[in-house]
N, C-alpha and C positions, 0 to 999 in steps of 0.2 A: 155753283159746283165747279172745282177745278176738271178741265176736260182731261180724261184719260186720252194717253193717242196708243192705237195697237200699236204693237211693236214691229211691226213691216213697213210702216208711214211714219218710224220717228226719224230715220233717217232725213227724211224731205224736210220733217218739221224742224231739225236743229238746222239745217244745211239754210234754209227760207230765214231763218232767225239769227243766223253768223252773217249774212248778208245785209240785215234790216239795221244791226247793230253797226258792223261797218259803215255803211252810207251814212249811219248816227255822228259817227266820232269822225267822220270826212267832211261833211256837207252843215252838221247843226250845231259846230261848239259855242257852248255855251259864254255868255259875256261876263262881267265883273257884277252888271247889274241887278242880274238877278244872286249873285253869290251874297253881297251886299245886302240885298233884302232880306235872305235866310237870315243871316246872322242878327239883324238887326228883331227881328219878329221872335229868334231865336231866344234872344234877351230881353225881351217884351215878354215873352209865354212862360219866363221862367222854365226852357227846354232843353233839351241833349236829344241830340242825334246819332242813333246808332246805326250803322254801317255794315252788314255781312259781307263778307271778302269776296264774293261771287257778282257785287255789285259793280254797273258802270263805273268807268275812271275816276270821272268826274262829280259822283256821288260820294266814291270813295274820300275825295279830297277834302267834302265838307266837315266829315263825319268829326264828333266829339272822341267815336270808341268804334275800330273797325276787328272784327272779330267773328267768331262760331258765334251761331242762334244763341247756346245755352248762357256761354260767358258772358256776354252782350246784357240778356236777360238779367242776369244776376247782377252785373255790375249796374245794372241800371237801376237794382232797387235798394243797393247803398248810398245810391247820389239823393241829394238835394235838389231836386226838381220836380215841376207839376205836371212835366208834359213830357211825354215820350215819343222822339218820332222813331218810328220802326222802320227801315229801306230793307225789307227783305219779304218776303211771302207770308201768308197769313199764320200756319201755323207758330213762325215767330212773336207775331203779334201776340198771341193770345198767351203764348208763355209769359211773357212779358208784363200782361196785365196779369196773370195768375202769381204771380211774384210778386209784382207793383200795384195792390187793388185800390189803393187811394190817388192813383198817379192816373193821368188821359195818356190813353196808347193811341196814337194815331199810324196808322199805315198809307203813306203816300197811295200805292194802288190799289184799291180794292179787289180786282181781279189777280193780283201777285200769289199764286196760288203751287202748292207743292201736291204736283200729280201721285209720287208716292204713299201722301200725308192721305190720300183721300183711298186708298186700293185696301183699304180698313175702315169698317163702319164699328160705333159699339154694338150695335145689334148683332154682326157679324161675329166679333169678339167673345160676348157673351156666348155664341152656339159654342164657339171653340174652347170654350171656359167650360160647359157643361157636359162637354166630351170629352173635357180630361180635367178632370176636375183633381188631379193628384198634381197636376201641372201649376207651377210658378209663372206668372204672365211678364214677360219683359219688353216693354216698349221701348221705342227708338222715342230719340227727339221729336223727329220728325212726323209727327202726330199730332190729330186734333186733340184740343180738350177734353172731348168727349172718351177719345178712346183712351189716354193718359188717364182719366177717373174710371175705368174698367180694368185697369191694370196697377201690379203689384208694387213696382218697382220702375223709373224710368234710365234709360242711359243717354251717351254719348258716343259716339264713334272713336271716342280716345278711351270707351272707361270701359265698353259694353263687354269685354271678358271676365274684369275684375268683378263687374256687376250679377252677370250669370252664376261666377263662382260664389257671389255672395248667399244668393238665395240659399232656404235651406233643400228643397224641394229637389229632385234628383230629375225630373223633369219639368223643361223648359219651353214655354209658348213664345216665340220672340216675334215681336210684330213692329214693323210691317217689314222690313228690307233683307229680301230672303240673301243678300249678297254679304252683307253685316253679319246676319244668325250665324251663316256658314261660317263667318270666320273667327269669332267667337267659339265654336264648335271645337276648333282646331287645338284649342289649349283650355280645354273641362273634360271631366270624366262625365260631365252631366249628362242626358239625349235633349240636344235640341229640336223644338220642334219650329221649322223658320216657316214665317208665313210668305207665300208667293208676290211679297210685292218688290220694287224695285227703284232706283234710281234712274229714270230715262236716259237722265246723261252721262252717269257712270257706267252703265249696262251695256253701253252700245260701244263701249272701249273696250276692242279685242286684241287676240294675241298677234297678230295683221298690226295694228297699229303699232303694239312694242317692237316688232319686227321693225317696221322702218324707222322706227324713232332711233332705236339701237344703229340702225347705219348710219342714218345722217349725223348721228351725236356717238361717236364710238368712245368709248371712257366717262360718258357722263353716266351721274347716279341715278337710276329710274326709283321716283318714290310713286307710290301710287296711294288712294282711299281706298280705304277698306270697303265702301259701297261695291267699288268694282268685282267682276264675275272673279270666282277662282283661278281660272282658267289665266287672266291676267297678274292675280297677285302672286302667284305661281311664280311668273315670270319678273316679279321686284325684287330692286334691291330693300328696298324699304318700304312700310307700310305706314301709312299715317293720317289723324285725322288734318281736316284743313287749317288750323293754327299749328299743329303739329307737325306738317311739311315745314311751312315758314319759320319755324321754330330749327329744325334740321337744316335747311337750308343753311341759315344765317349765321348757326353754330358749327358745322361742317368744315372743315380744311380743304373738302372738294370743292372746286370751282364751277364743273358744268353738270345739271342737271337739268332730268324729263323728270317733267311735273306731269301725274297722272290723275287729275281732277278739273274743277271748272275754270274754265280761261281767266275769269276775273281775276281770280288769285294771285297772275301773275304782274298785274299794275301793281298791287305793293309787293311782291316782292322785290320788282324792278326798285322802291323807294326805301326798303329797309333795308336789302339786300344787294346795292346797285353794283357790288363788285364781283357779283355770282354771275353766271350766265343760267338761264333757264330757260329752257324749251317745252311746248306745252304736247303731251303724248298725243292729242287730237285737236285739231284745230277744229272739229265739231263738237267740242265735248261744250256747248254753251247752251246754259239756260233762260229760255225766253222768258221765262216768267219773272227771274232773279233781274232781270234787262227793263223791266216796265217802268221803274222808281227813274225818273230823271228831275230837274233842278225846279221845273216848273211847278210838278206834284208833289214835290215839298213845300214851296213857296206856299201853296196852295191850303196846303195841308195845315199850318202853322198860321197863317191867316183866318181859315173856319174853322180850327178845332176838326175837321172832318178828314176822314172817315175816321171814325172812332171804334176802336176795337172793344169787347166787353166780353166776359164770359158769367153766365149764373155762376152765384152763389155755390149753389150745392154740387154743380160740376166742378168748379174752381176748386174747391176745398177738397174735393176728392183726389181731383189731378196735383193738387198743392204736394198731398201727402205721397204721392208717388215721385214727386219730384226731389223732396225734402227726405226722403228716404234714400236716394240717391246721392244727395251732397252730406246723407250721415256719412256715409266710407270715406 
């Protein structure tokens, strides 16, 4: 079970975790040798390495295809390969075998776990399914399998408007990320109804931070996720999901930008985008969980086959059609 942290104590837990990360890329970088063995095991497993942009630097570098959970996902089960390794948290994992059911998911960390994915049970789900039962269920990505097979329809942080508007249902259960629903909300006639869960590390970016990011960078573009509170995106110039920054970015005429999402993001921008300048809106905005996958537990991983991701049948297939009902639009 991924640990919830209350939200009075996440403060310490990113601040303890920006710290453990730095000392990481100061004191442990990594050699050629073990780069060297991925590739080679890589080619031996008949595998691809997929990369979420949240990830260490140095993960990022190996990667086949660095990207959002969903695109990753999907691109992975056009490829010709037998082996999937996942560098991102579990909920990743498991979309990825719901896509790819003939393909091995491997997740470097076992414990790589998405606090939000977990603030929604389907038991949970279903009471609020039977309490408004006129209600369209809309899940975020970031969802287990479980709750993705209790719901209608699934999104993305780039699509979740288009998606609300698709349903026919004039009322909307959006689960789990009440910062996403809200914004969503913002352009439907529909009523949402957002579930209380959140982003730890997009939630704890307030309008205090855009304040000093905006001094210290005066004319830079502040793009933010839409994970974040209102209260921040209020204050962007831009809203976007996280390929959809780097996407802005890179096509943009403006040179300096406050990136308003997780620090990782900014190693590739720095490689696809190295003529931009980019500032990150919190230098706590890091997630420790997205920080667990380094060069060893791939090595590792690609060697036994382990830890292997799996989802039942009759989950899988459920959550399949909620996914696939998504990439109808």
């Amino acid at each position: 079970m991924c640990p919830f942290i209350n939200f009075p104590a996440h403060q310490l837990f990113l601040k303890e975790g920006l710290k453990r990360i730095q000392h990481r890329s100061v004191h442990s970088l990594p050699g050629t040798t073990i780069r060297d063995k991925i590739l080679a095991l890589k080619e031996e497993r008949n595998a691809i390495i997929l990369v979420h942009n949240y990830q260490l630097p140095e993960v990022q570098d190996i990667a086949d295809l660095c990207g959002d959970s969903l695109e990753l996902s999907r691109a992975a089960a056009t490829m010709d390969a037998e082996v999937i390794v996942f560098c991102g948290v579990d909920f990743m994992a498991e979309t990825a075998a719901i896509l790819s059911p003939n393909k091995t998911v491997l997740l470097p960390a076992p414990d790589a776990c998405c606090p939000m994915a977990q603030m929604i049970s389907a038991e949970e789900l279903r009471f609020a399914k039977a309490r408004n039962p006129d209600a369209a269920v809309v899940c975020y990505v970031n969802t287990t399998a479980e709750v993705k097979a209790e719901s209608d329809i699934c999104c993305t942080s780039s699509n979740a408007v288009k998606v609300v508007n698709s349903v026919k249902q004039d009322r909307v259960i959006f689960v789990p990320d009440r910062n996403l629903g809200r914004y969503a909300a913002r352009f439907t006639k529909k009523e949402v109804l957002p579930w209380e869960g959140f982003c730890i590390v997009h939630d704890q970016i307030t309008p205090a931070h855009v304040a000093a990011a905006r001094q210290a960078h005066p004319g830079a573009v502040l793009i933010v996720h839409p994970e974040c509170r209102p209260e921040v995106i209020d204050l962007a110039d831009r809203v976007a999901s996280t390929s959809g920054i780097i996407h802005k970015v890179c096509t943009s005429p403006e040179q300096d930008f406050i990136i308003g999402t997780e620090v990782g993001v900014l190693h590739r921008l720095g490689k696809e985008c190295p003529m931009k300048r980019c500032y990150p809106l919190s230098q706590a905005a890091v997630c420790r969980n997205m920080k667990k996958t380094d060069l060893a537990k791939v090595r590792d991983a690609l060697q036994t086959l382990r830890p292997r991701i799996t989802v039942p049948d009759e989950i899988a297939d459920r959550a399949r059609g909620a996914i696939e009902r998504m990439l109808a639009l």
